[in-house]
matplotlib code that plots the C-alpha trace (Angstrom):
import matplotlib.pyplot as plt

x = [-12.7, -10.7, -7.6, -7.8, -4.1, -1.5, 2.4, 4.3, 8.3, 8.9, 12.4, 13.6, 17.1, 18.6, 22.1, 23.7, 21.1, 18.2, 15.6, 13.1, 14.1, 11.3, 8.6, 4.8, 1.9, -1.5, -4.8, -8.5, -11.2, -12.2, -9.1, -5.9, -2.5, 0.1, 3.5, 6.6, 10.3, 12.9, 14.3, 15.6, 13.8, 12.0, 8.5, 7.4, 9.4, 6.5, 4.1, 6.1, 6.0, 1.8, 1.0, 2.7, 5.5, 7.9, 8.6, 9.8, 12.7, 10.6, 8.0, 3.8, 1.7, -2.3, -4.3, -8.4, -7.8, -5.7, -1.7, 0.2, 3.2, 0.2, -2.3, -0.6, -3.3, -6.2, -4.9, -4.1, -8.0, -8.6, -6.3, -5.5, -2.1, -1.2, 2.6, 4.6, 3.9, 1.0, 1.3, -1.6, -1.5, -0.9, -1.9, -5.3, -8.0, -9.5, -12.0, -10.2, -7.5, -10.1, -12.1, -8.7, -8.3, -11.5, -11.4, -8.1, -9.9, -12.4, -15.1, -17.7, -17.1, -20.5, -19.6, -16.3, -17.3, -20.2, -17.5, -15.5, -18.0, -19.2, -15.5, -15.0, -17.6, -16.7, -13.1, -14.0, -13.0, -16.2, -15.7, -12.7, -12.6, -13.0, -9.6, -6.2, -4.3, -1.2, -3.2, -4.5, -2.6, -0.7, -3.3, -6.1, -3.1, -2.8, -6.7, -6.9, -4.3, -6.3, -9.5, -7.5, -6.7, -10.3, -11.5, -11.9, -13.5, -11.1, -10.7, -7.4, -6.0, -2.4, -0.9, 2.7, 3.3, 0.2, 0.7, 3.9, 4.5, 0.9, 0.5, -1.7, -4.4, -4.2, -3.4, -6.2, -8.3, -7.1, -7.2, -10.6, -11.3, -8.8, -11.4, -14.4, -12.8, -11.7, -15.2, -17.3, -15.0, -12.3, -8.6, -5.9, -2.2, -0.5, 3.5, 4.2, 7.0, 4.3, 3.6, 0.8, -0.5, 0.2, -1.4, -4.7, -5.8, -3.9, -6.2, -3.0, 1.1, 3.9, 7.1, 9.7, 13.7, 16.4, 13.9, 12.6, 9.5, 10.7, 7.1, 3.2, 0.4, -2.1, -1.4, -2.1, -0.1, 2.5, 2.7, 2.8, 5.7, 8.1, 7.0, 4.6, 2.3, 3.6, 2.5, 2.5, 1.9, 2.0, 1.7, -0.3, 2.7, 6.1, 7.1, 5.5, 7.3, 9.4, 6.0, 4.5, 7.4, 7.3, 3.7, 4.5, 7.5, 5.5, 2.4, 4.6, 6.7, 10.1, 12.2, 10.7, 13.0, 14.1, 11.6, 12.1, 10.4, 7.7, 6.9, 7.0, 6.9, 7.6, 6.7, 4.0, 3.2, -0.5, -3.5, -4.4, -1.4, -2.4, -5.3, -3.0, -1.3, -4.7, -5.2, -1.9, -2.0, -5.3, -4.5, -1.1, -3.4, -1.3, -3.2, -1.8, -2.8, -2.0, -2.6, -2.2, -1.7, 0.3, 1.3, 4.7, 3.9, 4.5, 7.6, 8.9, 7.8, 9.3, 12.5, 12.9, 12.2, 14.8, 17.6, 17.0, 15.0, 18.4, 18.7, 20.5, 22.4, 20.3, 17.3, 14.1, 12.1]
y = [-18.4, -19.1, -16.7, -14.3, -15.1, -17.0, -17.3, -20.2, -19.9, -17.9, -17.7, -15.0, -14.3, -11.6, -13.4, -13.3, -11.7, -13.2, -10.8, -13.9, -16.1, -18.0, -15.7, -16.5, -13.6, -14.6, -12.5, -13.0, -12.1, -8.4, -7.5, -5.0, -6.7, -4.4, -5.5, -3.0, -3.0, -1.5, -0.1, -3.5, -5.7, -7.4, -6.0, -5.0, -8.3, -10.4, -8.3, -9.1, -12.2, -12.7, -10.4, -12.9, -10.1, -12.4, -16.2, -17.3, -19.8, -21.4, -21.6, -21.6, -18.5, -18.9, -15.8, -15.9, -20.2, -19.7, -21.3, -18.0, -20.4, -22.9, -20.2, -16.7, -15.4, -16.4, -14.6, -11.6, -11.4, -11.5, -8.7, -5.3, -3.7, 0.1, 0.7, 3.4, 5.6, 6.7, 4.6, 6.3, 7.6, 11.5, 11.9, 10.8, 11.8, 10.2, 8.5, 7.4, 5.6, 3.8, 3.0, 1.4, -0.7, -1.8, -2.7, -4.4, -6.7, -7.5, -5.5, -4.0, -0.5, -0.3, -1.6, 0.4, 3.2, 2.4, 1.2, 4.3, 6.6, 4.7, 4.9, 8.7, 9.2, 7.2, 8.8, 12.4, 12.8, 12.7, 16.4, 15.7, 12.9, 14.7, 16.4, 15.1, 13.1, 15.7, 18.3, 16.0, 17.6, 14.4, 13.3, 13.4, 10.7, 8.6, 8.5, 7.9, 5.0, 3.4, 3.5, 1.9, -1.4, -1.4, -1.6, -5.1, -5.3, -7.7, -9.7, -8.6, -5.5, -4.7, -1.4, -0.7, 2.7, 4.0, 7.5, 8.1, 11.7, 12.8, 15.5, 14.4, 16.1, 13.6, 11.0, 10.7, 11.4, 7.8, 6.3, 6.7, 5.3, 2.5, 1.6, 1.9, -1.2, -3.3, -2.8, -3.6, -6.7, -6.4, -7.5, -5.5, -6.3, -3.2, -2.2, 1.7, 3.6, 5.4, 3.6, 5.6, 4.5, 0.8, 1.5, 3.7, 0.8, -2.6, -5.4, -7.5, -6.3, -8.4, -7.2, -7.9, -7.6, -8.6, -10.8, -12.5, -12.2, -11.1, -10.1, -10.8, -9.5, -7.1, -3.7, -3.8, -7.1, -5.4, -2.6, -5.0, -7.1, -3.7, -2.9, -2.4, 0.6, 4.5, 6.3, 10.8, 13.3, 17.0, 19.4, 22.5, 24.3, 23.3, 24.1, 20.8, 18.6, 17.7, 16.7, 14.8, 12.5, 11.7, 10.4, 8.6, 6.4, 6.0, 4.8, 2.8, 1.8, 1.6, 4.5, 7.8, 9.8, 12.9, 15.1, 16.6, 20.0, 19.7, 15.7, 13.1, 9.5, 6.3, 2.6, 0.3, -3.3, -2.6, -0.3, -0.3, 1.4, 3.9, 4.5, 4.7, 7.9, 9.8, 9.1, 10.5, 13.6, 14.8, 14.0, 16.3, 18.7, 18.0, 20.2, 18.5, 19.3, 15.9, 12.7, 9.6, 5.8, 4.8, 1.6, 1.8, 3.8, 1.8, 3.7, 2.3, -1.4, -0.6, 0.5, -2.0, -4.8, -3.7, -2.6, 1.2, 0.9, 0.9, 0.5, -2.1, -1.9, -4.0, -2.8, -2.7, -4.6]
z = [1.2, -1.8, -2.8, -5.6, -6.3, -4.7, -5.0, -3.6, -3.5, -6.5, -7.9, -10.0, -10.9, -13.7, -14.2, -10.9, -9.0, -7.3, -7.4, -5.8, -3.6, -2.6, -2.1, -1.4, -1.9, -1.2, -1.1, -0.8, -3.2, -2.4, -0.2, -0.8, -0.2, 0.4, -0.6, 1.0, 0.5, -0.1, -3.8, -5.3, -2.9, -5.6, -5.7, -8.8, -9.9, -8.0, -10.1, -13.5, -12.4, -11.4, -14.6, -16.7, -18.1, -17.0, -16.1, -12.9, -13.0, -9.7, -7.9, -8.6, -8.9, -9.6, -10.8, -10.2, -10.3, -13.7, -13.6, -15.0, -16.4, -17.8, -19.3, -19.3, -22.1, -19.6, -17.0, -18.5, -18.9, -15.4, -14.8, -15.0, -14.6, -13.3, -13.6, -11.8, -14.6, -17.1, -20.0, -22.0, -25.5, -25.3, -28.7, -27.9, -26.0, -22.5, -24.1, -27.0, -24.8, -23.3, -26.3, -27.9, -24.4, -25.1, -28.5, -27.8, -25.5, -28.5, -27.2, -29.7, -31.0, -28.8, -25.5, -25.9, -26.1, -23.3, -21.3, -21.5, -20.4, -17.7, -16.5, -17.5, -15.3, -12.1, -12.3, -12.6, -15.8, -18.2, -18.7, -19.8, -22.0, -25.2, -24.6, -25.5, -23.0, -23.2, -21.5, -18.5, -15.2, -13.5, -11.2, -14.1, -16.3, -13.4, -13.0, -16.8, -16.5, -13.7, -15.6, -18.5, -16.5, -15.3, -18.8, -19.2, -15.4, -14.3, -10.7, -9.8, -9.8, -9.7, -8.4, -8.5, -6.6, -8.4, -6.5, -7.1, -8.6, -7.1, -4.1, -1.2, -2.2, -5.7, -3.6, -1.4, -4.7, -6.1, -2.6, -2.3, -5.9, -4.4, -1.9, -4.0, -6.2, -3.5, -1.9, -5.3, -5.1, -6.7, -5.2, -5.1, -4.9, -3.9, -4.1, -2.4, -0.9, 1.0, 4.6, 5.2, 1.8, 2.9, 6.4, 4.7, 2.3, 2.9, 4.5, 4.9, 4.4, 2.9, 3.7, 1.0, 1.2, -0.9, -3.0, 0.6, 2.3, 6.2, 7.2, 6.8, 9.2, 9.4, 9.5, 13.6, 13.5, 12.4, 14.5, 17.3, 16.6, 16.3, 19.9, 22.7, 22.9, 23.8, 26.1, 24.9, 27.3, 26.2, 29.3, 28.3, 30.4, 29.2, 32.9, 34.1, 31.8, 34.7, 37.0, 34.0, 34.0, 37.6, 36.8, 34.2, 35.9, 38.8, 37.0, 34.4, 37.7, 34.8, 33.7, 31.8, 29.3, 30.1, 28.1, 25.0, 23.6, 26.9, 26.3, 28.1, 26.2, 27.7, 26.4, 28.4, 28.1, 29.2, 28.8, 32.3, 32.8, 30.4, 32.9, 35.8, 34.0, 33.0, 37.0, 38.0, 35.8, 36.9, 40.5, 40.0, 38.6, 35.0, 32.5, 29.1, 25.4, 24.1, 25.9, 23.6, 23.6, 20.2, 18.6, 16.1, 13.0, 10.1, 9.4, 12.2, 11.2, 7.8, 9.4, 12.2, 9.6, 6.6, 8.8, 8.3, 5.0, 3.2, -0.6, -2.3, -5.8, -7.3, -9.9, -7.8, -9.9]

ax = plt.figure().add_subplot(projection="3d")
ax.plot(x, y, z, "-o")
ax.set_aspect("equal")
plt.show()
């Protein structure tokens, strides 16, 4: 399968910072590629950088088969950009922000306006669009800025922290739409500061720091190189925290934590051990309210990976 978009060993610097060093994105047609980092690690640099808004000092980067140094003007029609914030005309209303995108993008008056109810519509907002953008609540701009990008239908979408500012409630709203694109077929390069964002909608993560790439798997993938799987048992009686752990070291056969708030956790390098503890409680006669096996949250991943997640002074691009 050919890539939507590939990056090999881009270079940025901003006098004496290197905000790239070397770093290679690649995504297939119809997928979500997260991309994680720190502040200042150099994401939405990358996207600069693939969006043709800037010019890497190094390295090759290839939009929908287009060269972005060769032909920026025919990428930028394959494309659409959402930024960390709305960048929609207040003044005017929904549908007249997206009639102008379209216009811009020399479609008829016709298909503009078509094309802008047709996207009111699939965003929620047709009820809306006669109204001025200054009254849209924050999720309704951000859903308005997303349909803006989507205007001139392109094959590669790029998000940078698209949610940011939204409650969950908004969040999940434009992760849904999120997966609706990327399942019509459109590819989506994604930069968040939410790992449960990353974890929800990314087919494939790029880790990012200090303008490097440290990290590149599947979400799973991921998950697995921080650590082997937990073991969580949660003793409907707090009293039997104390016989919980005995099964769990003797079914893990290595040492248990002393438990904490009633539960026991311990790592495991196998499933069947797993088993062995869902044996062991039931033959102790164990009642527990919680009985999980867990792989590293993405936090952890995030953390483990970027020594502690730590900003740097630079400006995160």
């Amino acid at each position: 399968m050919s890539a939507a978009f590939e990056a090999e060993g881009l270079v940025k610097r901003f006098g004496r910072t290197t905000a790239l060093d070397g770093v290679d994105l690649r995504a297939e047609r119809g997928s979500v590629l997260g991309v994680l980092g720190p502040n200042g690690a150099g994401k939405t640099t990358a996207i600069r950088v693939l969006a043709t808004l800037l010019r890497a000092d190094a390295g090759r980067a290839v939009v929908d088969g287009v060269d972005v140094a060769r032909d920026p003007v025919s990428v930028r029609r394959r494309i659409g950009l959402t930024g960390q914030y709305a960048t929609v005309d207040e003044d005017l209303s929904g549908a007249e922000n997206l009639v102008l995108f379209g216009r811009l993008l020399d479609l008829s008056t016709l298909d503009a306006r078509a094309r802008a109810a047709r996207l009111l519509d699939r965003f929620g907002l047709a009820d809306a669009g006669g109204r001025r953008a200054s009254t849209y609540s924050g999720g309704m701009r951000r859903r308005l800025d997303l349909a803006a990008s989507l205007v001139g239908t392109p094959a590669v979408l790029f998000l940078d922290e698209p949610t940011t500012g939204l409650d969950p409630g908004r969040r999940e709203e434009l992760w849904q739409t999120i997966r609706s694109l990327a399942d019509d077929g459109t590819t989506v390069l994604l930069t968040t500061q939410y790992l449960e964002e990353a974890d929800a909608l990314a087919d494939e993560i790029t880790v990012i720091d200090e303008g490097r790439v440290i990290a590149h798997d599947t979400p799973a993938g991921l998950k697995q190189q921080a650590g082997g799987q937990t073991v969580v048992v949660r003793p409907r009686d707090p009293a039997h925290a104390g016989a919980a752990a005995e099964v769990v070291a003797r079914a893990t056969g290595g040492p248990v934590a002393a438990p904490r708030g009633g539960v026991v956790t311990t790592s495991v390098e196998d499933e069947r051990e797993f088993a062995a503890v869902v044996q062991g409680l039931e033959g102790a006669g164990v009642a527990v309210t919680e009985l999980a096996l867990r792989l590293p949250s993405l936090d952890e991943v995030f953390l483990s990976l970027t020594d502690g997640g730590r900003t740097t002074p630079k400006e995160d691009a």
